[in-house]
N, C-alpha and C positions, 0 to 999 in steps of 0.2 A: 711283208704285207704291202699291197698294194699302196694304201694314203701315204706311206714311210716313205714310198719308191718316189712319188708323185710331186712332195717338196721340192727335193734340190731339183727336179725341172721345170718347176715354177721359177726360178731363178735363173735359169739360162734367158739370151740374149738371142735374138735373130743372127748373130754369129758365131753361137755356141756349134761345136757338135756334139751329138751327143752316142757314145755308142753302150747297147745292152747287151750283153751276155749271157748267154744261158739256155736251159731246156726250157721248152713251152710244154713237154712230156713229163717234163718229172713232177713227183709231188707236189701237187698246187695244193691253195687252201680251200679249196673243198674241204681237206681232211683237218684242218689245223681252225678254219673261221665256224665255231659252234654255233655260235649264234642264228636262227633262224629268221632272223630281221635285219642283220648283216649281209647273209646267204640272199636272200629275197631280192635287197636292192645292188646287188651284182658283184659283192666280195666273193663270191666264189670264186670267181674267176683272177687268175695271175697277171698282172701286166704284161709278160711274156703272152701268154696265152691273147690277151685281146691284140697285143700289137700283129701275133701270128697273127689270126683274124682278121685283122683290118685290111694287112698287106694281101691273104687269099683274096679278098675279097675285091681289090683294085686290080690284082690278074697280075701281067707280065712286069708289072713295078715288083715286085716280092723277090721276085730274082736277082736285082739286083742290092735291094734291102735285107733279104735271109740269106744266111749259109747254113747249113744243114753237114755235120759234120756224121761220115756214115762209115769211119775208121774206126774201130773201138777195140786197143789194145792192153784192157785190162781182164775181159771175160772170152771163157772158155766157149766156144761155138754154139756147144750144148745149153749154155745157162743161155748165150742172147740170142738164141731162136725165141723164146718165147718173149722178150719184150720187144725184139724187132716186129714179130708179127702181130702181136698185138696195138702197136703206137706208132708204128716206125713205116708200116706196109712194108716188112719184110725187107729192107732197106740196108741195112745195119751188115757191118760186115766183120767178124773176130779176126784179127789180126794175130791172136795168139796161134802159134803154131798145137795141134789137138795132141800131142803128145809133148807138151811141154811141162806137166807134173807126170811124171812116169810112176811114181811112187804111190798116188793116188787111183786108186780100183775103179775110182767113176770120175767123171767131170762134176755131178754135183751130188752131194748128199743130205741128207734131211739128218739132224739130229735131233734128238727128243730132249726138251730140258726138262721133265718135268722129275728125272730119273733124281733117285732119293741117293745111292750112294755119289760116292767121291770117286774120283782121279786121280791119282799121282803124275803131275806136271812138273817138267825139267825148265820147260820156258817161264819169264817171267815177264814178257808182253804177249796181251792178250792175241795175237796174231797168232804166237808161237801156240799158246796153250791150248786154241781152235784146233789149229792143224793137227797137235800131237794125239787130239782127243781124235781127230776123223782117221787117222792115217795108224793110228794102233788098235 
C-alpha cells in the first residue's frame, strides 16, 4: 500500500538514491483498497502507477527514469497476447519458443473447479498436480 511505501522515503537524504521496481500494470489497489473514502481521496492508485504518471507527464525525462521490460520468458505467446494488448499496447514479446510443452493440446486451458469428483494425482506439489489434471 501506497502510506507503507511512502515512510522509508521520508527518510531519505538529498543524497539518497532511490530506486523502485516493479509493474505500474499489474494488480494495483483498486482491487485490494475497499474502502470508498480511501478510493475517493487517491489510494487507488499505486505508487508505481503515480510515479509512471508523473514521468508521462514531464515527456522525454521518463526515458531516462522508466525501463519498460518487453521480454517475458515465462508465458506461452497465446496467454500474453491478451495482456500485451490490453496494458502493454501490444508491446510484450513471448520469449518461449510455441512448441515448448508439446505434450500439452493447447497453449491455455480453462479448468472448471467447481467439478464434484476427485483425481488421482502422482505429484505432490501443487505445480505437478495442475499439469497432471490438464495434460490427462
Amino acid at each position: 500500500r501506497e502510506p507503507e511505501t511512502i515512510i522509508p522515503l521520508c527518510l531519505a537524504s538529498s543524497g539518497t538514491r532511490i530506486i523502485i521496481a516493479g509493474d505500474h500494470c499489474q494488480v494495483g489497489p483498486a482491487l485490494l483498497v475497499l474502502g470508498t473514502e480511501a478510493q475517493e481521496n487517491g489510494l487507488k492508485y499505486s505508487l508505481l502507477q503515480r510515479l509512471h504518471q508523473h514521468y508521462e507527464n514531464i515527456g522525454k525525462c521518463s526515458e531516462s527514469h522508466c525501463a519498460v521490460l518487453l521480454h517475458n520468458y515465462r508465458c506461452h505467446s497465446s496467454i500474453l497476447r491478451l495482456p500485451s494488448s490490453l496494458f502493454y499496447n501490444s508491446t510484450l514479446q513471448s520469449m518461449v519458443p510455441d512448441d515448448a510443452h508439446p505434450d500439452a493440446p493447447y497453449p491455455l486451458l480453462f479448468v472448471c473447479s467447481s467439478i464434484n469428483s476427485s483425481a488421482k494425482c502422482t505429484s505432490k506439489d501443487s505445480d505437478g498436480i495442475e499439469a497432471e489434471l490438464l495434460l490427462n
